[in-house]
ROFIDREN-838688 format. One record per residue (C-alpha): residue in three letters; x, y, z. Coordinates in steps of 0.25 Angstrom, whole numbers, padded with zeros to 4 digits, always signed. Layout:
<atoms>
ALAXYZ
...
</atoms>
This chain:
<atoms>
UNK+0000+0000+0000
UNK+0006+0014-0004
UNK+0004+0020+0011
UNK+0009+0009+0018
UNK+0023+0014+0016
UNK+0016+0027+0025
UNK+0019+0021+0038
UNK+0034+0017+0036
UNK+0038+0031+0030
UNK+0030+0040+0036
UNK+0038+0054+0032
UNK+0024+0059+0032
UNK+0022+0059+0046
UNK+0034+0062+0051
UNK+0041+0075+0052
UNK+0057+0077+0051
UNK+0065+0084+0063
UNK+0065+0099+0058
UNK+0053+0100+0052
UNK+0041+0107+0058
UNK+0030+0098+0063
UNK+0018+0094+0054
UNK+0005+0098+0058
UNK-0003+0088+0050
UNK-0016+0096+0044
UNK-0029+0091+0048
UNK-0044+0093+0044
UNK-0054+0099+0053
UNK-0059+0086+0056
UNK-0046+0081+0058
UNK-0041+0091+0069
UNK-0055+0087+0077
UNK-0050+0074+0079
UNK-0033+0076+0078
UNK-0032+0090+0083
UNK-0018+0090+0076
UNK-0008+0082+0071
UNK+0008+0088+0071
UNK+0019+0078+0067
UNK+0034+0081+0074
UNK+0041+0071+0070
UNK+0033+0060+0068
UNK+0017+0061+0068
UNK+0012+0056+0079
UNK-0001+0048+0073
UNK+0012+0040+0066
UNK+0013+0025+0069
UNK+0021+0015+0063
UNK+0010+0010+0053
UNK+0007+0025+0050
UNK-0004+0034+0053
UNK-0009+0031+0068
UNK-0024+0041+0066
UNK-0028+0030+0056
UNK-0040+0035+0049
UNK-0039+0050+0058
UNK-0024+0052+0049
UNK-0026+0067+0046
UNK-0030+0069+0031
UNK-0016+0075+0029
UNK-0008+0063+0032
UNK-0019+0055+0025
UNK-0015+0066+0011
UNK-0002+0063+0014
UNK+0006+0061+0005
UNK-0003+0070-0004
UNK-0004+0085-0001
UNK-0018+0091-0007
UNK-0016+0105-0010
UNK-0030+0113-0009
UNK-0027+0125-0017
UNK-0022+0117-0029
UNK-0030+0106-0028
UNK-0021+0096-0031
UNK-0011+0084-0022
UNK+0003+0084-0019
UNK+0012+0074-0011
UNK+0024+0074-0004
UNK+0035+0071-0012
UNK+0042+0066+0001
UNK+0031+0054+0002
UNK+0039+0040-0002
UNK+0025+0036-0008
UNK+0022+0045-0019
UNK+0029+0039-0030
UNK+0019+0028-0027
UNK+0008+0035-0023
UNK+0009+0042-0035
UNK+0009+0030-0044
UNK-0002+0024-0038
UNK-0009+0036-0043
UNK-0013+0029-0055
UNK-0019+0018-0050
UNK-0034+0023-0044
UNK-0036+0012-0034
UNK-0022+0015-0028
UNK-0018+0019-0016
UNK-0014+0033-0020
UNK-0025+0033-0027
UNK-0036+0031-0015
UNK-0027+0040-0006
UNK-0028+0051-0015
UNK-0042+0048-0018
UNK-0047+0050-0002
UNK-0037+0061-0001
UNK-0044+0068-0011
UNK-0057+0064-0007
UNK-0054+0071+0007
UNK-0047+0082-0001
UNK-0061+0085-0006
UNK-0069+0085+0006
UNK-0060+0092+0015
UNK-0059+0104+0003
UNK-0073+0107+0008
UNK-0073+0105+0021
UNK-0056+0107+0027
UNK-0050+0116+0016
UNK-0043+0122+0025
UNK-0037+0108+0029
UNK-0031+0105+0014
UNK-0024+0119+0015
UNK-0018+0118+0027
UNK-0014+0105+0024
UNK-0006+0106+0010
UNK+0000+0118+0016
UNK+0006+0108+0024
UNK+0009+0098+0015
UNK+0016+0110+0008
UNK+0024+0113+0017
UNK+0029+0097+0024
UNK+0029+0091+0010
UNK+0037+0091-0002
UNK+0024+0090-0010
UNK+0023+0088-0024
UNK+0011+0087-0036
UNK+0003+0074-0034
UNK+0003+0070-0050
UNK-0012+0072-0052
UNK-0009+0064-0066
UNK-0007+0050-0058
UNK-0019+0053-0050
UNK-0030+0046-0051
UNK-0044+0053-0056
UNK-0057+0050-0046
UNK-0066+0042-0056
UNK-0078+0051-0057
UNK-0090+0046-0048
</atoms>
């Protein structure tokens, strides 16, 4: 499975000496039941099989490694992820992996850009400023089939 290698690399939830801590960006109903979520060091929901919050994993770690910028209205990822060269090519395939991920990130996109756009600004800003983020090829992407 393409995210199983997540919980033995786990750059994304870890923060390097030097850096400044990651506030993780949370929706509105997200904080309700969070309050907040700052990684020093390593995160503090990180286990050894990954994610500790299970199905309450903030929708930010969930986008990850994908950034979703609001204002252009397209994806990016993190050019620091080891799994975007797969991620990527799994693209092409609509019953992927990447393919689903991307499918229920955009599927939240949506929703949350009615009722949290403040949420999807906050967070690329961050994503900006953490990641090294680059153009997600939107001509490997698969195309919703029409409903």
């Amino acid at each position: 499975m393409l995210f199983d290698h997540c919980a033995q690399c786990q750059r994304c939830c870890h923060v390097d000496a030097g850096f400044p801590a990651l506030e993780v960006t949370l929706t509105k109903q997200e904080k309700k039941g969070l309050g907040s979520v700052c990684i020093e060091g390593n995160c503090e929901h990180l286990g050894t099989a990954g994610c500790t919050l299970g199905d309450a994993k903030p929708l930010s770690c969930k986008l990850y490694p994908l950034a979703y910028n609001p204002k252009a209205k397209s994806y990016f990822f993190d050019t620091d992820c080891p799994l975007m060269p797969a991620y990527q090519a799994q693209l092409a395939d609509p019953g992927s992996e990447a393919s689903r991920h991307l499918n229920q990130m955009e599927q939240a996109i949506q929703v949350l850009s009615e009722t949290d756009p403040a949420f999807l600004r906050a967070n690329y800003k961050v994503d900006a400023y953490y990641f090294d983020l680059a153009p997600l090829s939107r001509t490997t992407q698969v195309k919703k089939a029409p409903a």
